[in-house]
PDBQT receptor file of N, H, CA, C and O in Angstrom, charges set to zero:
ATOM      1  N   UNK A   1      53.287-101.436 -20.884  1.00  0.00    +0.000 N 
ATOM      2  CA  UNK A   1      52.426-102.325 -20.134  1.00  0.00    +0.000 C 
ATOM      3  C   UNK A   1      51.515-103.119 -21.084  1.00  0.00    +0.000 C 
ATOM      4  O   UNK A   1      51.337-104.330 -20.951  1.00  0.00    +0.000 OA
ATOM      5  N   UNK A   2      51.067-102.532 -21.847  1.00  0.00    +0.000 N 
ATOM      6  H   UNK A   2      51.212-101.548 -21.955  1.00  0.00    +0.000 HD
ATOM      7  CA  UNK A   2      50.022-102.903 -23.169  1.00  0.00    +0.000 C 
ATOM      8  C   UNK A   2      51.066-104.536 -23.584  1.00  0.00    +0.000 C 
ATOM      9  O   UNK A   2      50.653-105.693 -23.510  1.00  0.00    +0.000 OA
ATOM     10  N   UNK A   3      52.254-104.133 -23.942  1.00  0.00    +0.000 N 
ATOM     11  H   UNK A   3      52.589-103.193 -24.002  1.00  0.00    +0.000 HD
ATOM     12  CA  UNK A   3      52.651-105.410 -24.663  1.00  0.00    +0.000 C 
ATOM     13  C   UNK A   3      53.170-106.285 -23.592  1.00  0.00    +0.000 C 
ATOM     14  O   UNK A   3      53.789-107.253 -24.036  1.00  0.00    +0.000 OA
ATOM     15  N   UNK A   4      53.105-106.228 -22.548  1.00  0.00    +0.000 N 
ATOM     16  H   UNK A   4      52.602-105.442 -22.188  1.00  0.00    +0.000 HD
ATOM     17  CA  UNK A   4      53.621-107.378 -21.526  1.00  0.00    +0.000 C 
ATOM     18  C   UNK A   4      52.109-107.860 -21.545  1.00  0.00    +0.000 C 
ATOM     19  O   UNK A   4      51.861-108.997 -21.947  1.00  0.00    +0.000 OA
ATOM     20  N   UNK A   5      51.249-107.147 -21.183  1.00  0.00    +0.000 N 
ATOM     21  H   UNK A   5      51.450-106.223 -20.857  1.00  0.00    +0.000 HD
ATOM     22  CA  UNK A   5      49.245-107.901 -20.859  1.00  0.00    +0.000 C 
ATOM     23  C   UNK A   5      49.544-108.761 -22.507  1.00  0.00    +0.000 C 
ATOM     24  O   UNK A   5      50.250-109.768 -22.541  1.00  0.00    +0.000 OA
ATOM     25  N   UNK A   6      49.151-108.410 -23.278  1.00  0.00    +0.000 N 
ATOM     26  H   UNK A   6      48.578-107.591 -23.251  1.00  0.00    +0.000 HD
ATOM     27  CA  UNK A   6      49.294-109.154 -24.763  1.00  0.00    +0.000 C 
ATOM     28  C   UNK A   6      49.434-110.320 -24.562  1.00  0.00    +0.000 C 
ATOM     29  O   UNK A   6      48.577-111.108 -24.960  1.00  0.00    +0.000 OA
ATOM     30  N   UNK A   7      50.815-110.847 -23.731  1.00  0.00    +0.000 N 
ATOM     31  H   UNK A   7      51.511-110.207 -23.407  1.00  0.00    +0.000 HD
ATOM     32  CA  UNK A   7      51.853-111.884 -23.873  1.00  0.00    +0.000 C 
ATOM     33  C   UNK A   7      51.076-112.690 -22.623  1.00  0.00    +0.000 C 
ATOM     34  O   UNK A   7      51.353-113.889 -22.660  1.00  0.00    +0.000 OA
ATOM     35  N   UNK A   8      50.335-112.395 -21.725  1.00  0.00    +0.000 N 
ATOM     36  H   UNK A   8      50.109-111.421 -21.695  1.00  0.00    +0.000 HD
ATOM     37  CA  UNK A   8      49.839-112.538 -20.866  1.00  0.00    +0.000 C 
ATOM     38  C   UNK A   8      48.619-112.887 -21.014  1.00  0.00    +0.000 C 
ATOM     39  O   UNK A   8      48.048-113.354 -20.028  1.00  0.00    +0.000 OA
ATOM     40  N   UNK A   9      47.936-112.765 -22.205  1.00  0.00    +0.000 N 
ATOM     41  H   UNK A   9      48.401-112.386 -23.005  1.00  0.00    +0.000 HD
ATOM     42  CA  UNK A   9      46.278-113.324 -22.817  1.00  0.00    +0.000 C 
ATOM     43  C   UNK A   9      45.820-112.068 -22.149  1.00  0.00    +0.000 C 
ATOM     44  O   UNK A   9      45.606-112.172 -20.941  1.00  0.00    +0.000 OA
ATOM     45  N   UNK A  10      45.667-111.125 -22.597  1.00  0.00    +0.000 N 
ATOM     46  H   UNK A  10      45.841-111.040 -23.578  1.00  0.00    +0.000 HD
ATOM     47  CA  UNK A  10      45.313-109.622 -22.341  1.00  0.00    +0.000 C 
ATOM     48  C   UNK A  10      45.163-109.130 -23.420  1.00  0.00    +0.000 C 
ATOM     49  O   UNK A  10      45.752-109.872 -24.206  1.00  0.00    +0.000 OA
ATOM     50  N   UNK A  11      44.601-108.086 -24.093  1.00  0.00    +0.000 N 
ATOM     51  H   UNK A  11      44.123-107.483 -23.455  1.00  0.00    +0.000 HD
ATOM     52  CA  UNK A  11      44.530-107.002 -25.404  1.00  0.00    +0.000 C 
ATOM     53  C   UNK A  11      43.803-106.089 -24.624  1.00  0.00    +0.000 C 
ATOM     54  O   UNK A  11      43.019-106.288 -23.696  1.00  0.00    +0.000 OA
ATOM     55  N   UNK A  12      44.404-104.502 -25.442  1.00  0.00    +0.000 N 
ATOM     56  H   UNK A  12      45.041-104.340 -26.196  1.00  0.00    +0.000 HD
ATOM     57  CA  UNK A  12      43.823-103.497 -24.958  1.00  0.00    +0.000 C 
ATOM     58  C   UNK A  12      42.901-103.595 -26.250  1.00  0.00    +0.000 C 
ATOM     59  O   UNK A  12      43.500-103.373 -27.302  1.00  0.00    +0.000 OA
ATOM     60  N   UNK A  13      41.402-103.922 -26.363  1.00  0.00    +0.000 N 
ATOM     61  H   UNK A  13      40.915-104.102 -25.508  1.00  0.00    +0.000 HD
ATOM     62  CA  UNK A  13      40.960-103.686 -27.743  1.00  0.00    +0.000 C 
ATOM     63  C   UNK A  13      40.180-102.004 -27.598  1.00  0.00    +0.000 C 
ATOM     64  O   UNK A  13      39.348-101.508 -28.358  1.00  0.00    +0.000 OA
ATOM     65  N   UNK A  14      40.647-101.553 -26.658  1.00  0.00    +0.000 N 
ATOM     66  H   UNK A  14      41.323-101.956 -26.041  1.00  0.00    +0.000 HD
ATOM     67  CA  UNK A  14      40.048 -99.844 -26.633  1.00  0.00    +0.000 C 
ATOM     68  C   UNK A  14      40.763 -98.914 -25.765  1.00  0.00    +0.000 C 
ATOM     69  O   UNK A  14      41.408 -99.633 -25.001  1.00  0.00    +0.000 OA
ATOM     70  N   UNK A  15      40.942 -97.925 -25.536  1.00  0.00    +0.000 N 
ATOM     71  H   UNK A  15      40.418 -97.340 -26.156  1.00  0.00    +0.000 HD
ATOM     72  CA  UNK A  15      41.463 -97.186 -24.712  1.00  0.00    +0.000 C 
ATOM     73  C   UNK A  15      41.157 -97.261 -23.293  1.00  0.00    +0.000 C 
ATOM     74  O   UNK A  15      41.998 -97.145 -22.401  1.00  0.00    +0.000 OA
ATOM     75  N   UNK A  16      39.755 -97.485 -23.104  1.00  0.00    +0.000 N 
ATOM     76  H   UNK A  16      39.072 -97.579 -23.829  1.00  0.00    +0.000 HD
ATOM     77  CA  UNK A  16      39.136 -98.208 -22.448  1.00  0.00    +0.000 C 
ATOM     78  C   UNK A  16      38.632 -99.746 -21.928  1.00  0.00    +0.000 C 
ATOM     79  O   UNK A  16      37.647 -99.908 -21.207  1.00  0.00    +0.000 OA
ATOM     80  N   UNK A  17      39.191-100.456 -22.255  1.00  0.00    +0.000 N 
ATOM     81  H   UNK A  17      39.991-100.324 -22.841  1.00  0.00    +0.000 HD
ATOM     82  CA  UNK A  17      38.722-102.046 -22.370  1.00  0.00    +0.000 C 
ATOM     83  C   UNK A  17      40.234-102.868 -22.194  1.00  0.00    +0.000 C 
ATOM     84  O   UNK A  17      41.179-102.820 -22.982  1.00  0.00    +0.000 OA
ATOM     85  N   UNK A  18      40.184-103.312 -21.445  1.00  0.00    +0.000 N 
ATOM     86  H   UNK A  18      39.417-103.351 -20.804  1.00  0.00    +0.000 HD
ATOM     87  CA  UNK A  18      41.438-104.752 -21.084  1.00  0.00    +0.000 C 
ATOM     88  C   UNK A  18      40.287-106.033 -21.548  1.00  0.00    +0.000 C 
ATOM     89  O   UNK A  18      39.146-106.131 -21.096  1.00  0.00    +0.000 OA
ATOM     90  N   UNK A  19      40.730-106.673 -22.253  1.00  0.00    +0.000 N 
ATOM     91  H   UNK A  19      41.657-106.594 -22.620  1.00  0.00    +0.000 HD
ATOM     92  CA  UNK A  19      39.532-108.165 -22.717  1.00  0.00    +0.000 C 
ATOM     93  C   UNK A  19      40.770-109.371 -22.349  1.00  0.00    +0.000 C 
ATOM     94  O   UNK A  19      41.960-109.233 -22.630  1.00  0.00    +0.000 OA
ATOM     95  N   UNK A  20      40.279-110.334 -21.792  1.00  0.00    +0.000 N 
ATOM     96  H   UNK A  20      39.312-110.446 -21.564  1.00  0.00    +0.000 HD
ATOM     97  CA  UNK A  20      41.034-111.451 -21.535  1.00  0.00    +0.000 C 
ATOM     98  C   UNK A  20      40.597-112.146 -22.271  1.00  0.00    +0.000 C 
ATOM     99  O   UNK A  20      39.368-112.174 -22.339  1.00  0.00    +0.000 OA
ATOM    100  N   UNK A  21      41.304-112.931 -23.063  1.00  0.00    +0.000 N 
ATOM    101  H   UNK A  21      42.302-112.908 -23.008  1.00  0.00    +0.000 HD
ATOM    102  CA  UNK A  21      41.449-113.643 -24.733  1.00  0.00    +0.000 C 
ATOM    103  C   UNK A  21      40.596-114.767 -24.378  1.00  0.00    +0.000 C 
ATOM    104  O   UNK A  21      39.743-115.246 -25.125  1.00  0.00    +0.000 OA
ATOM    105  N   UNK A  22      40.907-115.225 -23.026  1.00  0.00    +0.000 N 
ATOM    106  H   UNK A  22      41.600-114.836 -22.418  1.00  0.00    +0.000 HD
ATOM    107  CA  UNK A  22      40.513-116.466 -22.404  1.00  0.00    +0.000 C 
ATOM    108  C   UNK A  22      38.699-116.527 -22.564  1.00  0.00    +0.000 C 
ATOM    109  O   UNK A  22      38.340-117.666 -22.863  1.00  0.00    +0.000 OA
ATOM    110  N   UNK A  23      38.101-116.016 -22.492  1.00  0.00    +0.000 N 
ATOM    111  H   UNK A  23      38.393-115.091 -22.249  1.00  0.00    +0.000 HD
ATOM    112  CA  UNK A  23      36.590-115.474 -22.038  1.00  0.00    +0.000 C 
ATOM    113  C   UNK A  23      36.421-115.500 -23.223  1.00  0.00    +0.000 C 
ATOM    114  O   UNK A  23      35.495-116.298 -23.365  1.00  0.00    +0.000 OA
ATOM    115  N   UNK A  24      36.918-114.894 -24.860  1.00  0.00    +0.000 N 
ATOM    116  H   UNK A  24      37.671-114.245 -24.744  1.00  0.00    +0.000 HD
ATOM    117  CA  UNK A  24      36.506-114.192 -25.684  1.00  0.00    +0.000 C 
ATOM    118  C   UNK A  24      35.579-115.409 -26.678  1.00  0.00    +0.000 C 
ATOM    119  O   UNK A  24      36.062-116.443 -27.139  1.00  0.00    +0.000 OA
ATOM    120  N   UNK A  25      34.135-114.934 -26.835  1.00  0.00    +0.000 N 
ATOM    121  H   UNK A  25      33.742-114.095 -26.460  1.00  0.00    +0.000 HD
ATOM    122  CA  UNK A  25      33.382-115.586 -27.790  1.00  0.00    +0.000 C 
ATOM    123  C   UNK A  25      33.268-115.649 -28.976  1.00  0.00    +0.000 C 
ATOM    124  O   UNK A  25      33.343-116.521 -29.842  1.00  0.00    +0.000 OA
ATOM    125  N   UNK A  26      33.098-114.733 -28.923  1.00  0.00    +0.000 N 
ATOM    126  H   UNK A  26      33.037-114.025 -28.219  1.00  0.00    +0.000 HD
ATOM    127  CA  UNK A  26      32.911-114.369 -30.948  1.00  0.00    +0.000 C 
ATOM    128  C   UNK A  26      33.555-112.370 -30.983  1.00  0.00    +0.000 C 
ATOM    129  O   UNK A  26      33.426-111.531 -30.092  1.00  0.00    +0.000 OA
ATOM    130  N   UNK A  27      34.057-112.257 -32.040  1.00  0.00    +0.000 N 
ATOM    131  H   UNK A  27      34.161-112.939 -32.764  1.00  0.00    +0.000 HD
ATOM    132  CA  UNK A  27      35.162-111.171 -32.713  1.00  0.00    +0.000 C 
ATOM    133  C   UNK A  27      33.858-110.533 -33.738  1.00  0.00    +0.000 C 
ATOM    134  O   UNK A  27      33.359-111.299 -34.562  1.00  0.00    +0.000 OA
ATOM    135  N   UNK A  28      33.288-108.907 -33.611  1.00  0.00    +0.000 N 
ATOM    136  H   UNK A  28      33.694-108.284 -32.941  1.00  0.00    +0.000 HD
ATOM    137  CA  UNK A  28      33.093-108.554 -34.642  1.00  0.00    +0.000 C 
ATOM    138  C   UNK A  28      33.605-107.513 -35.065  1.00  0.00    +0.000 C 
ATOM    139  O   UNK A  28      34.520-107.302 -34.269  1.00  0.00    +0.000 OA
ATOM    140  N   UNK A  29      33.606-106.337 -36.171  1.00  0.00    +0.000 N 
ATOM    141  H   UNK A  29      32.863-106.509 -36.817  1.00  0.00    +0.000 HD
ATOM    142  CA  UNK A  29      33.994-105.592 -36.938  1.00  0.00    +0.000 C 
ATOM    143  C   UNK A  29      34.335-104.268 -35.299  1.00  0.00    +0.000 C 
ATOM    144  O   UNK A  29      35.408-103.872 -34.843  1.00  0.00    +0.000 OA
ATOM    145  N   UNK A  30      33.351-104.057 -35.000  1.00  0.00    +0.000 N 
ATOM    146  H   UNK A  30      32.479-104.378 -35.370  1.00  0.00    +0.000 HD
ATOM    147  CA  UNK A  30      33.415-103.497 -33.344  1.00  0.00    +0.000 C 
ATOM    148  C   UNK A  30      33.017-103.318 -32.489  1.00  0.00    +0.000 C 
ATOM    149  O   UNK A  30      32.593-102.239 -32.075  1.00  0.00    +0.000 OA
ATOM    150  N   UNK A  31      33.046-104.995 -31.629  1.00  0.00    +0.000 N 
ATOM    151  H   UNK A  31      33.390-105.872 -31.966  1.00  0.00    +0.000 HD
ATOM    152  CA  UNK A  31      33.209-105.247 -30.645  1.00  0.00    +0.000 C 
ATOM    153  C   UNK A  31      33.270-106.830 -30.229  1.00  0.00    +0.000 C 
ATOM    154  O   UNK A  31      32.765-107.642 -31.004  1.00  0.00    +0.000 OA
ATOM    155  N   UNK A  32      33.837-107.245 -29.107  1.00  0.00    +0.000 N 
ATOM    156  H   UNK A  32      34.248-106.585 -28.477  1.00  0.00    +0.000 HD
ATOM    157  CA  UNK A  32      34.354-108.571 -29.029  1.00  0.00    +0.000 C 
ATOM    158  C   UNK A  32      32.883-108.810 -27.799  1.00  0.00    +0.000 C 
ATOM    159  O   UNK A  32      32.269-108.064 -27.037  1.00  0.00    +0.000 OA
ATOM    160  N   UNK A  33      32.810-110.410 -28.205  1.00  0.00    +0.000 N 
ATOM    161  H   UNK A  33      33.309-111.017 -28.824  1.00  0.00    +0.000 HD
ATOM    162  CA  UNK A  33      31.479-111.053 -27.504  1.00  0.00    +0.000 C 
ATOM    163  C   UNK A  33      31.865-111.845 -26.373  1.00  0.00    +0.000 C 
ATOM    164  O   UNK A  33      32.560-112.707 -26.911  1.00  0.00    +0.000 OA
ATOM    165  N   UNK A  34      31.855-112.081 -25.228  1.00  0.00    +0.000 N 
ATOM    166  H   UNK A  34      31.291-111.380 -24.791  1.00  0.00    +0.000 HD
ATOM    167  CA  UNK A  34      32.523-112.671 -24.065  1.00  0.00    +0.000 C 
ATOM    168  C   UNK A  34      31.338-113.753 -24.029  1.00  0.00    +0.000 C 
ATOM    169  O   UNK A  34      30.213-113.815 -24.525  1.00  0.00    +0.000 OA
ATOM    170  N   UNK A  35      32.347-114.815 -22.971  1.00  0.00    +0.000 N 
ATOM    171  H   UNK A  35      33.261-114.766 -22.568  1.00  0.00    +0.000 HD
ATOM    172  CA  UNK A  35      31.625-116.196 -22.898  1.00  0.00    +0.000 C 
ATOM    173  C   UNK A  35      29.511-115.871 -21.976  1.00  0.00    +0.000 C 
ATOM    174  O   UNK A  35      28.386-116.361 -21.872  1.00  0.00    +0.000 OA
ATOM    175  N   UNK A  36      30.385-114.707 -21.602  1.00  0.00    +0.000 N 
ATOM    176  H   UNK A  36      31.298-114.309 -21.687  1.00  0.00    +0.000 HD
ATOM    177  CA  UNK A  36      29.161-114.583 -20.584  1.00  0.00    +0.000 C 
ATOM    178  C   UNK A  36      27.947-113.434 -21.128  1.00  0.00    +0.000 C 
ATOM    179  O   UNK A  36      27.063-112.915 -20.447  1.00  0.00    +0.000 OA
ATOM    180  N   UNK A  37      28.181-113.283 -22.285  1.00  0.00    +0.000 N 
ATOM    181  H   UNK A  37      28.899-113.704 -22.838  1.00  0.00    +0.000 HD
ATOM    182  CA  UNK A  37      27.040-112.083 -23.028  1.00  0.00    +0.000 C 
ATOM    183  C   UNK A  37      27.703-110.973 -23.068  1.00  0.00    +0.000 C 
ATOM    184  O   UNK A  37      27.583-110.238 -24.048  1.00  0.00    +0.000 OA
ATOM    185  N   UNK A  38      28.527-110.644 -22.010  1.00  0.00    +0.000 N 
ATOM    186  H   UNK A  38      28.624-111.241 -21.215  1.00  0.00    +0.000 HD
ATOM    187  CA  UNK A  38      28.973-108.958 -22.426  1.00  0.00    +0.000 C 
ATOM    188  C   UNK A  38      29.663-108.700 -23.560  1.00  0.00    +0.000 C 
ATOM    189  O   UNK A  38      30.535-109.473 -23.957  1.00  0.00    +0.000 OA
ATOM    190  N   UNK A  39      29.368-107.680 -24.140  1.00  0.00    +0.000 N 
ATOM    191  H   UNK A  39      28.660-107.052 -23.817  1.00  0.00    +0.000 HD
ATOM    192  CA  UNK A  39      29.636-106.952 -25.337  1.00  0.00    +0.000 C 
ATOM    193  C   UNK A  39      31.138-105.700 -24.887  1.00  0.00    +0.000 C 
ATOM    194  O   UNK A  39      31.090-104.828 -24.020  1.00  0.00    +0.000 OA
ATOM    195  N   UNK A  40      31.817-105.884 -25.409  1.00  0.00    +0.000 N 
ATOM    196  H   UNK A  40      31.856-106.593 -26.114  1.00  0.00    +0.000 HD
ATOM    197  CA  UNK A  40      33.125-105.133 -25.277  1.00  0.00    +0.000 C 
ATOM    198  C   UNK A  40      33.411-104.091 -26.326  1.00  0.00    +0.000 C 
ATOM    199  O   UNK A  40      33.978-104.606 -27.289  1.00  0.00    +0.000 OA
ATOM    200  N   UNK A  41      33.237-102.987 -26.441  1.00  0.00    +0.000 N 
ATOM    201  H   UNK A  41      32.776-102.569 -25.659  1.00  0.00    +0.000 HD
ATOM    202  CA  UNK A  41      33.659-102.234 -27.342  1.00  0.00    +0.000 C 
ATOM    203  C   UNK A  41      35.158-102.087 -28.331  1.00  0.00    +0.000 C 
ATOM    204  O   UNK A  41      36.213-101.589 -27.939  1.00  0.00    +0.000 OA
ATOM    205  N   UNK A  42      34.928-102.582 -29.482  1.00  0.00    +0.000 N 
ATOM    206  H   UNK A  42      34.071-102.986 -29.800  1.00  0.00    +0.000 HD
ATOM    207  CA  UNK A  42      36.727-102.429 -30.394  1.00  0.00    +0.000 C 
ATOM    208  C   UNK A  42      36.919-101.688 -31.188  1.00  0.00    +0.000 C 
ATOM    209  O   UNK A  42      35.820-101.421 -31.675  1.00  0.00    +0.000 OA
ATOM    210  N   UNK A  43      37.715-101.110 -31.695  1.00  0.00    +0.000 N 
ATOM    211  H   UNK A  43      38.608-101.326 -31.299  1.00  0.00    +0.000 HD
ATOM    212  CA  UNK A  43      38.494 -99.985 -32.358  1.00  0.00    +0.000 C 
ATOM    213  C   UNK A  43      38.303-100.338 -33.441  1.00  0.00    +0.000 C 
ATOM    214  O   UNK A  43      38.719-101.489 -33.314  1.00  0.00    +0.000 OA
ATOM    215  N   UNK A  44      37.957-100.262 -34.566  1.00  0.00    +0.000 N 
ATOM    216  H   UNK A  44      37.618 -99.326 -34.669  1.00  0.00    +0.000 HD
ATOM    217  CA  UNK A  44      37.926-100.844 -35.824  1.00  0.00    +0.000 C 
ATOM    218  C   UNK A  44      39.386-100.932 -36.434  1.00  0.00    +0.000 C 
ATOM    219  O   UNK A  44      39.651-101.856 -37.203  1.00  0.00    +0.000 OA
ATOM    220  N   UNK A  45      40.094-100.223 -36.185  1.00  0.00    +0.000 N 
ATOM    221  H   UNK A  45      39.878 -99.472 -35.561  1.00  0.00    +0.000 HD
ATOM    222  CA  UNK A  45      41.504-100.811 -36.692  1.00  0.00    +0.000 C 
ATOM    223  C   UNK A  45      42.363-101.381 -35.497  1.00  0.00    +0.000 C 
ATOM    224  O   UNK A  45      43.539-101.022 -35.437  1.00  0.00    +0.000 OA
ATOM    225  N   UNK A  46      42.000-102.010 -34.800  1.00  0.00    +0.000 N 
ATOM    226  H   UNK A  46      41.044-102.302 -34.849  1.00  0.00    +0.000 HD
ATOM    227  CA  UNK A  46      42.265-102.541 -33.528  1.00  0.00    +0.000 C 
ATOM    228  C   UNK A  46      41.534-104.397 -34.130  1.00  0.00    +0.000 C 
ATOM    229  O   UNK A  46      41.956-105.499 -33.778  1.00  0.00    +0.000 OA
ATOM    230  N   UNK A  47      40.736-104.180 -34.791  1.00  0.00    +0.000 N 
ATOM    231  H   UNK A  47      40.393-103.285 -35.077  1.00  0.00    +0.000 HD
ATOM    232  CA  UNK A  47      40.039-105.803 -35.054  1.00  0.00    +0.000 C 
ATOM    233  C   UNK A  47      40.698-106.638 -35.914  1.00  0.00    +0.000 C 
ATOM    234  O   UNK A  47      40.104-107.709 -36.038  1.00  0.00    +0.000 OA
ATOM    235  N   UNK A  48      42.109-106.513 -36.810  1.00  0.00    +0.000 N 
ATOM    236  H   UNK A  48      42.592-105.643 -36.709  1.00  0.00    +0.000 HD
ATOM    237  CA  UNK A  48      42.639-107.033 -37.462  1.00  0.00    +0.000 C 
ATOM    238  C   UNK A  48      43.848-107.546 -36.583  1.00  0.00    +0.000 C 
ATOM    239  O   UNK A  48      44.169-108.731 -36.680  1.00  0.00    +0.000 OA
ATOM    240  N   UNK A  49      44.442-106.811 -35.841  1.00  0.00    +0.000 N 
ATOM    241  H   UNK A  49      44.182-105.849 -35.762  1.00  0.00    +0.000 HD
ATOM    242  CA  UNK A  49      45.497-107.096 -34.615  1.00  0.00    +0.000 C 
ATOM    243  C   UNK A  49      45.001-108.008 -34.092  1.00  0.00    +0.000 C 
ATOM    244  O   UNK A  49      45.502-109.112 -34.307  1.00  0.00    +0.000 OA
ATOM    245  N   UNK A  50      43.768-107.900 -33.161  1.00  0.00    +0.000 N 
ATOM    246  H   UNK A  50      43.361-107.003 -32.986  1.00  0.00    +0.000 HD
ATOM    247  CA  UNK A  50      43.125-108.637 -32.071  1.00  0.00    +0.000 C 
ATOM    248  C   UNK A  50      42.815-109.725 -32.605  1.00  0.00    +0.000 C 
ATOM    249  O   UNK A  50      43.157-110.736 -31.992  1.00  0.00    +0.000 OA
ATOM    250  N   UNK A  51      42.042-109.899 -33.962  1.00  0.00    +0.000 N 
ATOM    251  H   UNK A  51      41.764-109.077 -34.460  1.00  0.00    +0.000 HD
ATOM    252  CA  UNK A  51      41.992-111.325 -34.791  1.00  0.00    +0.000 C 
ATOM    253  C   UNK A  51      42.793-112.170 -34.442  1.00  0.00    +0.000 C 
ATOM    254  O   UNK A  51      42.605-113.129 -33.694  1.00  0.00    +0.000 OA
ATOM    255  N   UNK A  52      44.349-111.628 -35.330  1.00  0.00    +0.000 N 
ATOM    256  H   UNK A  52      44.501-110.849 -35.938  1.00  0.00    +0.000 HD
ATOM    257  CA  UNK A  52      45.475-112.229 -35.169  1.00  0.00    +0.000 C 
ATOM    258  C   UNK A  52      46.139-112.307 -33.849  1.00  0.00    +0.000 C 
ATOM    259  O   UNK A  52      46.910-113.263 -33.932  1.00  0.00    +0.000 OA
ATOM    260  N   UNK A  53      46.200-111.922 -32.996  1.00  0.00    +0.000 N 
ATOM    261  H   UNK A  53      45.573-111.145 -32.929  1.00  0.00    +0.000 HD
ATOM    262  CA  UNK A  53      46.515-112.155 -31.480  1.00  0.00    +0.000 C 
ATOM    263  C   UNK A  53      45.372-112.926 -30.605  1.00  0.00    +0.000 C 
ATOM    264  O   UNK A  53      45.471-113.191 -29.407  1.00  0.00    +0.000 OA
ATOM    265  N   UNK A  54      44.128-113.267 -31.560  1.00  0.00    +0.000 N 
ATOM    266  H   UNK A  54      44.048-113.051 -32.533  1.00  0.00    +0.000 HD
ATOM    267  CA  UNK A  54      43.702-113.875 -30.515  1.00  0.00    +0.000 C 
ATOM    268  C   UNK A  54      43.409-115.402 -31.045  1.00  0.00    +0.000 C 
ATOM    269  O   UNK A  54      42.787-116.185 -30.328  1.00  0.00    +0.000 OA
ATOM    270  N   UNK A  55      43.951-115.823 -32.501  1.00  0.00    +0.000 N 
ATOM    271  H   UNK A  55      44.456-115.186 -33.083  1.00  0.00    +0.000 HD
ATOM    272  CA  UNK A  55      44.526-116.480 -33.342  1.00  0.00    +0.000 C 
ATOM    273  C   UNK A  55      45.664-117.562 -32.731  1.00  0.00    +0.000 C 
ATOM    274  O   UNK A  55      45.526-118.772 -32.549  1.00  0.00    +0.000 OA
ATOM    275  N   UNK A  56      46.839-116.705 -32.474  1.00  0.00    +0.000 N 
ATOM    276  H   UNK A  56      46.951-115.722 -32.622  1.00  0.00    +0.000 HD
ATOM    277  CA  UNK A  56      47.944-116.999 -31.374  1.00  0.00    +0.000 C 
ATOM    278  C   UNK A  56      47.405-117.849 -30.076  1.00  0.00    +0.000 C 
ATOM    279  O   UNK A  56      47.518-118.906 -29.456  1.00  0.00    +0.000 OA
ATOM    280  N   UNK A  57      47.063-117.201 -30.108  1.00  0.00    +0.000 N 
ATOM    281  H   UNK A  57      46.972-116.343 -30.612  1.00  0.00    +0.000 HD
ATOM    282  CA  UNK A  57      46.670-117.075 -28.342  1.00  0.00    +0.000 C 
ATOM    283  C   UNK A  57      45.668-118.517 -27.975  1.00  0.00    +0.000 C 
ATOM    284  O   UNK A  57      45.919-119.251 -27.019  1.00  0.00    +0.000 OA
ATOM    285  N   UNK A  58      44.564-118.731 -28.888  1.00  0.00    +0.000 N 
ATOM    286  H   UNK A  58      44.360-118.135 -29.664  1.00  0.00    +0.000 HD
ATOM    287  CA  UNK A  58      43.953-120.236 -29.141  1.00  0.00    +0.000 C 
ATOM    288  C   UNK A  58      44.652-121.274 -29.027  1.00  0.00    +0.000 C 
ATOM    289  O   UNK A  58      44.668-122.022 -28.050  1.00  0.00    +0.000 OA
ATOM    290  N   UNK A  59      45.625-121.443 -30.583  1.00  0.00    +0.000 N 
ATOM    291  H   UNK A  59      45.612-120.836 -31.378  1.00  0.00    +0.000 HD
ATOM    292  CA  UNK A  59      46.579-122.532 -30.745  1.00  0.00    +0.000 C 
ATOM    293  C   UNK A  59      47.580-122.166 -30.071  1.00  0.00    +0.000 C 
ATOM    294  O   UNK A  59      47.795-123.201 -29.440  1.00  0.00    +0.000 OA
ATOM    295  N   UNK A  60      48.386-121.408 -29.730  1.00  0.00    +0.000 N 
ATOM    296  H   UNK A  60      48.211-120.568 -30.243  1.00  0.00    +0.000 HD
ATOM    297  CA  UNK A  60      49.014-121.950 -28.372  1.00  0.00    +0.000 C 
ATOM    298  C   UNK A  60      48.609-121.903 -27.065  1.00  0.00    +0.000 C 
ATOM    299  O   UNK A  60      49.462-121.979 -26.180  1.00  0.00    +0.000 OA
ATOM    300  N   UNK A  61      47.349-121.781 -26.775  1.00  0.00    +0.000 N 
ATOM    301  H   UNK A  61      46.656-121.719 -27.493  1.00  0.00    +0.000 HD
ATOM    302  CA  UNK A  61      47.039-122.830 -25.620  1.00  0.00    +0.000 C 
ATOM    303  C   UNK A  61      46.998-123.975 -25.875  1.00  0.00    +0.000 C 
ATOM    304  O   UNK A  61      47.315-124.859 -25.078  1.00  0.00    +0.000 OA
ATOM    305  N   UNK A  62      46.434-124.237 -27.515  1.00  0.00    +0.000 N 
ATOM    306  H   UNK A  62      46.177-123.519 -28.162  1.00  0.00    +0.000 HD
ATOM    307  CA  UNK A  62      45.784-125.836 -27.280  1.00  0.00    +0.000 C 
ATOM    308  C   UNK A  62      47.116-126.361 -27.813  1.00  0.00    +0.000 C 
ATOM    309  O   UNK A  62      46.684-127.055 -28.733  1.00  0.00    +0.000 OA
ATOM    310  N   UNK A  63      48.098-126.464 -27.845  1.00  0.00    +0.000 N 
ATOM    311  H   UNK A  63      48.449-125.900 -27.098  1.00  0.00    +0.000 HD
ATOM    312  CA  UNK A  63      49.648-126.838 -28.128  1.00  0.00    +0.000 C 
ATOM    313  C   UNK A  63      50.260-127.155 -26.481  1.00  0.00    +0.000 C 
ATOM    314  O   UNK A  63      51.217-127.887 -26.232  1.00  0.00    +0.000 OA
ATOM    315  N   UNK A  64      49.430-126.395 -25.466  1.00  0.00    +0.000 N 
ATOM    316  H   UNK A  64      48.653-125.799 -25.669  1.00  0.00    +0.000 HD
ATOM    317  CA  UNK A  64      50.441-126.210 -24.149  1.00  0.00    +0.000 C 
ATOM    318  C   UNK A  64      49.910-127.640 -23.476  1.00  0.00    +0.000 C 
ATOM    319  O   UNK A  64      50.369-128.023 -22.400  1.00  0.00    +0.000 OA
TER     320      UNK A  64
């Protein structure tokens, strides 16, 4: 399920946490910043993935 949400602008960045890429503000070491203030808890080896998937996920929207 994890890698269909992915493909879908989804990341699990916690065991706990579904983050929609769409919303996402600012990326730190651990935790991701949403458009609206909330603070999301991330995995620290989860923040190099999510970088890069949420990398993706930017330029190909702004490509679509």
């Amino acid at each position: 399920m994890e890698e269909r949400l992915r493909w879908d602008g989804f990341y699990m960045s916690h065991r706990f946490y579904l983050v929609n890429l769409r919303y996402v503000k600012e990326l730190e070491s651990t935790k991701v910043i949403l458009q609206n203030g909330e603070e999301v808890f991330l995995s620290r080896r989860k923040y190099s993935d999510l970088k890069d998937k949420y990398m993706e996920y930017k330029f190909g929207e702004a490509n679509q």
